[in-house]
C-alpha positions in Angstrom: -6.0 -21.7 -24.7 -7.2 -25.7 -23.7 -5.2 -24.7 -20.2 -6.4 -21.6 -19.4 -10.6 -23.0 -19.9 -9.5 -26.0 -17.9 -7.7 -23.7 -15.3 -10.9 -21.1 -15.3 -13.5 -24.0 -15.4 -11.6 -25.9 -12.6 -11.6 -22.8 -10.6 -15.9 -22.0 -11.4 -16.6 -25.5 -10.6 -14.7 -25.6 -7.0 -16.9 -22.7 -6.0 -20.4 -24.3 -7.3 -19.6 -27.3 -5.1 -18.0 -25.1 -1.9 -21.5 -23.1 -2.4 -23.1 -26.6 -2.8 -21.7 -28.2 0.4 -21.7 -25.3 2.9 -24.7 -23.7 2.4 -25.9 -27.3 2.8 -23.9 -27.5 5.8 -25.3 -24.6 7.5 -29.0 -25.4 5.9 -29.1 -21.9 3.8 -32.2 -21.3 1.6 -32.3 -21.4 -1.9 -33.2 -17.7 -2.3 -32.3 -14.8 -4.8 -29.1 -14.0 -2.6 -27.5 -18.0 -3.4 -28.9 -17.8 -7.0 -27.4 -14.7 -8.1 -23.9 -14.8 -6.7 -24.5 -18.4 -8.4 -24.9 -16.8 -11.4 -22.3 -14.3 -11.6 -20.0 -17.1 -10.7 -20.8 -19.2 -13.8 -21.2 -15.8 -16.1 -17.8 -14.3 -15.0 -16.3 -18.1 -15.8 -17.7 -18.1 -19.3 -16.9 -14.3 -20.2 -13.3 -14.7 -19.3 -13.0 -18.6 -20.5 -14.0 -17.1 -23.9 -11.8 -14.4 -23.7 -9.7 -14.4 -26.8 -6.0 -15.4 -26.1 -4.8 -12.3 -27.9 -6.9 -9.6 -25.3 -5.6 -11.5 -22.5 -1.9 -11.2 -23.5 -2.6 -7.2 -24.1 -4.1 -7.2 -20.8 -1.6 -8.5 -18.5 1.6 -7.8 -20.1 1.6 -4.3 -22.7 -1.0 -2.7 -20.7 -1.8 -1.8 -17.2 0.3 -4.6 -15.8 3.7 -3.5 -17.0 3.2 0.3 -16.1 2.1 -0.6 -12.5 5.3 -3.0 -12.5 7.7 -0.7 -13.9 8.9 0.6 -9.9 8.0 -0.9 -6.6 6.8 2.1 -5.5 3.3 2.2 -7.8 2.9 -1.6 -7.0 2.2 -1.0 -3.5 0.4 2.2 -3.7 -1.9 0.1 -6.0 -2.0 -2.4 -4.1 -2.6 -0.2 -0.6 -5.4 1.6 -2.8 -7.4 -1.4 -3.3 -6.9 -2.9 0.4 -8.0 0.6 1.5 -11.5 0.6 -0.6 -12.2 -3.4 0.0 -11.1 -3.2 3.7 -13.5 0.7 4.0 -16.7 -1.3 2.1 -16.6 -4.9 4.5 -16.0 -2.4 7.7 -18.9 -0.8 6.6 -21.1 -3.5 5.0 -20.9 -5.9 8.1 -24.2 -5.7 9.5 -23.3 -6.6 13.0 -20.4 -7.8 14.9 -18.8 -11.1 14.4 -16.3 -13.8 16.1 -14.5 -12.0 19.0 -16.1 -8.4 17.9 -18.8 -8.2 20.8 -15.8 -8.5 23.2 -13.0 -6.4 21.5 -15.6 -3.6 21.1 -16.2 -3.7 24.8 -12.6 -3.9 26.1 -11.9 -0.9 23.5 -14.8 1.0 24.9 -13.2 0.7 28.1 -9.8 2.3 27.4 -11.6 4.9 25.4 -13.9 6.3 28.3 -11.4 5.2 31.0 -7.9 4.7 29.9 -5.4 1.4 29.8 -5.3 1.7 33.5 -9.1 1.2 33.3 -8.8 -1.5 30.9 -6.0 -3.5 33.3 -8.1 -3.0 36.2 -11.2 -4.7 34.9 -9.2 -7.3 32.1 -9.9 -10.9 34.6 -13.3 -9.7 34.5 -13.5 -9.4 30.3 -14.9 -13.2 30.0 -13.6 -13.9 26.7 -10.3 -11.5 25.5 -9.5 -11.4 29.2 -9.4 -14.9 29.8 -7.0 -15.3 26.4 -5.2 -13.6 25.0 -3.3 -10.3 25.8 -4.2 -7.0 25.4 -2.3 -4.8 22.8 -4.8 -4.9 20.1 -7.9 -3.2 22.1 -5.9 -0.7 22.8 -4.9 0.2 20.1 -8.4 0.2 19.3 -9.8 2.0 22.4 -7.1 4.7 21.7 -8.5 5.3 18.6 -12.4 5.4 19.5 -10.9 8.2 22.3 -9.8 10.4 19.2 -12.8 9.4 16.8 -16.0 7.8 18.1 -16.2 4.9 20.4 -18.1 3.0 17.7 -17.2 -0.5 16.3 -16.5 1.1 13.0 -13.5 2.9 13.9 -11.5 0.0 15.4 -12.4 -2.0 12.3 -11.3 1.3 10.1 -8.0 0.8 12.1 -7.7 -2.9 11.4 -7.9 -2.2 7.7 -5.0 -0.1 7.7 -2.7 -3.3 9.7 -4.2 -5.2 6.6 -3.2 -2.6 4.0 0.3 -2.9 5.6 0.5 -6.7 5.8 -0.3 -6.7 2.0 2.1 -4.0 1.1 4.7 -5.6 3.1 4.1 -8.9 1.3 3.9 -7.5 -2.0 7.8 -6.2 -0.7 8.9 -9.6 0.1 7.7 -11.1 -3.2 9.2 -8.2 -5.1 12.7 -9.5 -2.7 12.1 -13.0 -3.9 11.3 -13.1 -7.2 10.8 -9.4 -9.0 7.8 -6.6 -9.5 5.7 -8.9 -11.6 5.5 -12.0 -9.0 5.1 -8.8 -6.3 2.0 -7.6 -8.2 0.0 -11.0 -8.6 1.0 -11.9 -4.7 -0.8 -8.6 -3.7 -4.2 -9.5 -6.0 -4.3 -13.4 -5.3 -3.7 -12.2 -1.5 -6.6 -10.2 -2.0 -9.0 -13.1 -3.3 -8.3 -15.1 -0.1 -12.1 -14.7 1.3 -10.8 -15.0 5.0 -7.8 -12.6 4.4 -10.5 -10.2 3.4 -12.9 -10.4 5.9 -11.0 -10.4 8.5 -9.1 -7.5 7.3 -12.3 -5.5 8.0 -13.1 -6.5 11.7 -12.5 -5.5 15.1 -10.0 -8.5 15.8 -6.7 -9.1 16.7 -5.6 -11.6 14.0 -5.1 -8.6 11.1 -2.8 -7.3 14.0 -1.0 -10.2 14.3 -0.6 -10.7 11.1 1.0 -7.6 10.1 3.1 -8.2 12.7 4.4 -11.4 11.3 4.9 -10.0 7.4 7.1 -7.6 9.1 8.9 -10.3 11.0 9.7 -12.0 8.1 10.4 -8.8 5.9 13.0 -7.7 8.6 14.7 -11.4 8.5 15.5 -11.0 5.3 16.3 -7.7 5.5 19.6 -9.6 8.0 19.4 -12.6 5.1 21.1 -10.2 3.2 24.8 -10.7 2.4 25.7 -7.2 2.3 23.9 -6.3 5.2 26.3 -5.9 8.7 25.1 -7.2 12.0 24.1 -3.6 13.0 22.3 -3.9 16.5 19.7 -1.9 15.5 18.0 -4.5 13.3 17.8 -6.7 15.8 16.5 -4.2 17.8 13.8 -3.8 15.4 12.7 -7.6 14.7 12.8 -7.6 18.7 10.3 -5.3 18.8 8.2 -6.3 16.2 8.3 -10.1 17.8 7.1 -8.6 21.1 4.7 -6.3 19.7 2.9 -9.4 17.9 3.4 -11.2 21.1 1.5 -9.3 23.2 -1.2 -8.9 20.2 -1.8 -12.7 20.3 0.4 -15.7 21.5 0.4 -17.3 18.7 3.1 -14.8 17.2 5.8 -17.4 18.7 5.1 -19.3 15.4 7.3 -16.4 14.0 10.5 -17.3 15.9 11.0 -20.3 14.3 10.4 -18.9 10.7 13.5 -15.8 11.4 15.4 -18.8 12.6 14.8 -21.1 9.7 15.1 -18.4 7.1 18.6 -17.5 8.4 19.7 -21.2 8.4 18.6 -21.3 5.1 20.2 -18.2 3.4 23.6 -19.2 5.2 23.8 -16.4 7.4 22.5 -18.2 10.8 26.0 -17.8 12.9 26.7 -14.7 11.3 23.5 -13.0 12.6 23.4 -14.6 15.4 23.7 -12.2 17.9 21.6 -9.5 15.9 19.1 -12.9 17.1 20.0 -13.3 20.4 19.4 -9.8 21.1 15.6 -9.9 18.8 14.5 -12.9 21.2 16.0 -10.9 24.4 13.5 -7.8 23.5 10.9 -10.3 22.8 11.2 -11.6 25.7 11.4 -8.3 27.7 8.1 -7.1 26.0 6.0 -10.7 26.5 7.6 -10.6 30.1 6.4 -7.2 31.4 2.9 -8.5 30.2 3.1 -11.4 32.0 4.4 -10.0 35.0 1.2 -7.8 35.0 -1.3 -10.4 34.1 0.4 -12.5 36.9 -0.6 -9.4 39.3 -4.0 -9.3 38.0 -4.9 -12.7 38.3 -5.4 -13.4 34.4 -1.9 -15.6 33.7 -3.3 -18.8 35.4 -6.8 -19.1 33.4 -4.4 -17.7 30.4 -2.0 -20.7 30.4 -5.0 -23.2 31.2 -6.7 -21.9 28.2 -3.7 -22.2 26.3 -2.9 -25.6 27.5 -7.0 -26.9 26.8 -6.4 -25.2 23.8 -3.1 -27.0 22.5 -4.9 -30.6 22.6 -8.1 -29.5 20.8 -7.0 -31.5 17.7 -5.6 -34.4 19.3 -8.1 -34.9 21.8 -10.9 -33.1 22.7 -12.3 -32.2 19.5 -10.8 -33.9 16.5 -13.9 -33.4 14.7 -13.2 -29.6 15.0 -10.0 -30.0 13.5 -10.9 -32.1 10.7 -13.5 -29.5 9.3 -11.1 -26.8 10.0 -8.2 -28.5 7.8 -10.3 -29.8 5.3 -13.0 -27.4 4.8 -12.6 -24.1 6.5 -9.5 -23.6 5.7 -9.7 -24.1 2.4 -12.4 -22.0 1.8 -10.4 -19.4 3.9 -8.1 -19.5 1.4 -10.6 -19.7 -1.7 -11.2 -23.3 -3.1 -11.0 -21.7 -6.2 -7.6 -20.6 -5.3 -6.5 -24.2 -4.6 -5.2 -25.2 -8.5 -3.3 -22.2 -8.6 -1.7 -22.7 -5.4 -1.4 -26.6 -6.3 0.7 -25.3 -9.4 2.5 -23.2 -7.7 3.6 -25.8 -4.9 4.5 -28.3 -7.7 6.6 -25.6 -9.4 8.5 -24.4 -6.3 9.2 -28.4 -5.3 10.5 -29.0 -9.1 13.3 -26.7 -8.4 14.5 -26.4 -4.5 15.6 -22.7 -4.3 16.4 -20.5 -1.4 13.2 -18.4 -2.5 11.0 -21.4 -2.5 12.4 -22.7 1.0 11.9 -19.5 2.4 8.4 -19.9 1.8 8.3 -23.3 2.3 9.7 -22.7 5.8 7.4 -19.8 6.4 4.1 -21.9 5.6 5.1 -25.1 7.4 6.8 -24.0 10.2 3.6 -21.8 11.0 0.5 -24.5 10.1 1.8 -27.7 10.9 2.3 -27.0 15.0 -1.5 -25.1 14.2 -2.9 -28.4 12.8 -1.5 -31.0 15.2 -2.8 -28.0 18.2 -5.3 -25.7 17.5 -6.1 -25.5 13.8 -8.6 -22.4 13.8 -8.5 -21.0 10.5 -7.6 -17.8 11.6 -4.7 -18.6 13.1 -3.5 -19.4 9.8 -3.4 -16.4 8.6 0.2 -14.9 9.2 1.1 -18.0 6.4 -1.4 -16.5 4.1 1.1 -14.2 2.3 3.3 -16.8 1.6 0.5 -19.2 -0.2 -0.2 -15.8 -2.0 3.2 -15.6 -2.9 3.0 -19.5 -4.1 -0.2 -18.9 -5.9 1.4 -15.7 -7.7 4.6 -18.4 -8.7 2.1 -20.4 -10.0 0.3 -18.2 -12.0 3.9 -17.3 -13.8 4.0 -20.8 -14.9 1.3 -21.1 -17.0 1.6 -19.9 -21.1 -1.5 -18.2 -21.0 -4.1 -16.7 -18.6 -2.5 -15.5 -16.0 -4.5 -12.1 -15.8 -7.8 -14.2 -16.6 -7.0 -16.8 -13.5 -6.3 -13.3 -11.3 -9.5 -11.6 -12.3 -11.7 -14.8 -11.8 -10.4 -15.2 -8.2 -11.1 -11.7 -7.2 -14.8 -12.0 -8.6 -15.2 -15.1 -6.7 -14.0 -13.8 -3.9 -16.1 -11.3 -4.3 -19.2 -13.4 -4.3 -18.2 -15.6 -1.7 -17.5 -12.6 1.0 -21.4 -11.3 -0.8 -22.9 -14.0 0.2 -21.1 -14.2 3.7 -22.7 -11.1 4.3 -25.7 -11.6 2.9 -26.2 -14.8 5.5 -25.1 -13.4 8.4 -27.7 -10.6 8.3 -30.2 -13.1 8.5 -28.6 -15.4 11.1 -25.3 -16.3 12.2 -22.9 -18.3 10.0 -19.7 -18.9 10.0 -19.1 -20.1 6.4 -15.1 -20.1 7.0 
C-alpha cells in the first residue's frame, strides 16, 4: 500500500509542477480552465491513493482485466474501441488546425478537386510539405476528402484509424514479448502518452509514419521467429512497409536499423538475410521512384538542403531547441507522470538482459539517439513510443500492488493535460509539447 501512494503521489505531483512550469513558460492565465483540470488532478490522486488494496486487486486481476485478457483477439478490439472514440472526440474537439495542418489540408484539397497529377504538378510550389518531406500521406488524405468532404475533419478521421492500427499492432508485439496481460497495459499506458494522443487526431504525417514503423517491427519478428522459413514474401512485405513509411516521411530510415538489430539479436541475422536484402531492395525501389520524380520537379534539391540544415539543428544551430525538446517536451510528450513508471520499467528490463528487453532496448535507442544528436522534434519520436509503452507496461507488472490504480491515474492525467491543450489553443497558439 506505502508503494502504490508513493507511486500515485509521485505521478500527481509531476503533473502539478509540468502544469507549474509550462503554463509559466508560455505565460497562461490563472483562470477556471488551469484550476479545474488542477483539481481533478489532485482529486483523481486522492480517490485512487485511498483506494483500498483489496478493490484494487478485484479490479485488475478477477474482474474486467482477466476477461479482456483471456484471447488476443478482445485485447485489441478493446483497445481499437477506445483509440477509435479518443482519436473521433480530439479530431473533433480541435478548434482549429495545428503544426503542419494548414499545409496538409491544402495539399489534400489539391488531390481531392484535382488529382495526384494535380498535386505533383504544383508540390515545389507547397512552401512547407513541398519543400520537406514527400508526399504519400496527403494523398492518402486528399483521396479521402474526394470520397467524403474536402474538410480538415476527414483527413484527421483517417489519421485516427493509422493510430488505431499502430496501437493494435503494438498491443500484438507486447502480447509476442511477454503475454496478453503486458499486451493490455502497453495499449492503455500508450494511450496516456499526451503527444501519442494528440497527434493521433490530426491531419499529419507522423501517425502515418508511425504505423508504418509498428508494422516494421511486428513483421521483423514475425522473420525473428525460429520456425518461420525465409519465404520471399515476407520480405516482400517488410519491403513494402519500409518504402511505404519512406515516402510518408524520411525519417522512417530510423526503422532499418531496428529490423537489422532485432535480427542480430534473436540469432537469425544470416539466416534471414536475404528475406533483408530483398526488404531494403523494395525500399529502395519505392524511395527511388519518388526521388526520381521530385528530382524532375525540382523539389529533391531544397529537400536534401532542408534535410541537411535540419540534421545539425542540435549540434549547431539551435542547441537551445534541442535542449527543451529533450528535456521538457519530450517528456511531457510522453506524460511526466508516466516517467516513474517507465523509470521502473527500464530498471527492471536492465536487471535482467533478455532478448525481449533488447528488442526494445534496440527499438528505442536505435530510433532517439541519431534524433537527439540531429533533429530532436518530439514528434519524430514517436515511432519509439510503443516500445516505452511496452517498458512502462513491464514496469507496472513489477510492482505488488497498484497496477490498475497507476493505469487509471495516467489516463485521467492525460486526459487533463490534452483538456487543457485544447482549452489554450482556442485562445491562442501554444504548443505545450
Amino acid at each position: 500500500m506505502r508503494r502504490k501512494r508513493l507511486l500515485l503521489g509521485s505521478m500527481v505531483a509531476l503533473q502539478l509542477a509540468w502544469f507549474a512550469v509550462r503554463t509559466r513558460v508560455i505565460e497562461a492565465p490563472v483562470d477556471s480552465a488551469l484550476l479545474s483540470v488542477i483539481g481533478l488532478t489532485v482529486l483523481a490522486g486522492i480517490a485512487l491513493a485511498l483506494l483500498p488494496e483489496a478493490a484494487g486487486e478485484r479490479l485488475g486481476t478477477l474482474g474486467w482485466a482477466a476477461r479482456i485478457t483471456a484471447s488476443e483477439g478482445r485485447i485489441l478490439a478493446v483497445l481499437a474501441v477506445l483509440s477509435i472514440a479518443i482519436g473521433t472526440w480530439i479530431a473533433l474537439a480541435t478548434p482549429r488546425p495545428g503544426w503542419d495542418e494548414p499545409a496538409m489540408r491544402h495539399a489534400s484539397r489539391i488531390v481531392a478537386r484535382l488529382g495526384v497529377d494535380g498535386l505533383v504538378a504544383v508540390y515545389g510550389q507547397q512552401k512547407w510539405l513541398g519543400l520537406h518531406h514527400p508526399p504519400l500521406v496527403p494523398i492518402l488524405f486528399g483521396l479521402a476528402m474526394r470520397v467524403f468532404g474536402a474538410r480538415l475533419v476527414v483527413a484527421r478521421l483517417v489519421a485516427v484509424l493509422f493510430s488505431t492500427l499502430t496501437l493494435v499492432v503494438a498491443a500484438r508485439i507486447a502480447n509476442h514479448l511477454y503475454g496478453p496481460a503486458t499486451a493490455l497495459r502497453a495499449g492503455l499506458m500508450l494511450l496516456s502518452f499526451p503527444l501519442f494522443v494528440r497527434i493521433g487526431g490530426s491531419a499529419m504525417n507522423d501517425p502515418v509514419v508511425t504505423c508504418f514503423a509498428v508494422l516494421s517491427v511486428l513483421l521483423t519478428l514475425g522473420l525473428a521467429r525460429e520456425s518461420a522459413g525465409a519465404r520471399r514474401a515476407e520480405g516482400l512485405l517488410l519491403g513494402v512497409t519500409l518504402g511505404v513509411g519512406l515516402v510518408s516521411k524520411y525519417t522512417m530510415v530510423l526503422l532499418c536499423p531496428v529490423v537489422v538489430g532485432i535480427l542480430a539479436v534473436s540469432g537469425q541475422l544470416r539466416r534471414r538475410a536475404p528475406a533483408v536484402l530483398v526488404a531494403f531492395l523494395l525500399a529502395g525501389a519505392i524511395l527511388a521512384t519518388w526521388l526520381v520524380i521530385a528530382t524532375r520537379i525540382g523539389v529533391l534539391g531544397p529537400q536534401l538542403e532542408w534535410l541537411k540544415a535540419g540534421a545539425n539543428v542540435a549540434t549547431h544551430s539551435k542547441r537551445h531547441y534541442a535542449l527543451d525538446a529533450l528535456l521538457t517536451k519530450v517528456p511531457s510528450a510522453v506524460g511526466v507522470y508516466n516517467l516513474p513508471i517507465v523509470a521502473l520499467g527500464a530498471l527492471g528490463l536492465a536487471r535482467r538482459w533478455e532478448r525481449p528487453g533488447l528488442v526494445l532496448a534496440l527499438w528505442i535507442g536505435l530510433v532517439s539517439v541519431p534524433l537527439a544528436l540531429t533533429l530532436p522534434d518530439n514528434r519524430y519520436f514517436l515511432p519509439a513510443f510503443p516500445a516505452l509503452a511496452i517498458v512502462a507496461a513491464r514496469g507496472l507488472e513489477g510492482l505488488p500492488d497498484g497496477r490498475t490504480e497507476a493505469i487509471v491515474l495516467a489516463l485521467v492525467l492525460c486526459a487533463t493535460v490534452v483538456i487543457y491543450f485544447l482549452t489554450i489553443e482556442s485562445t491562442r497558439r501554444a504548443f505545450l509539447f
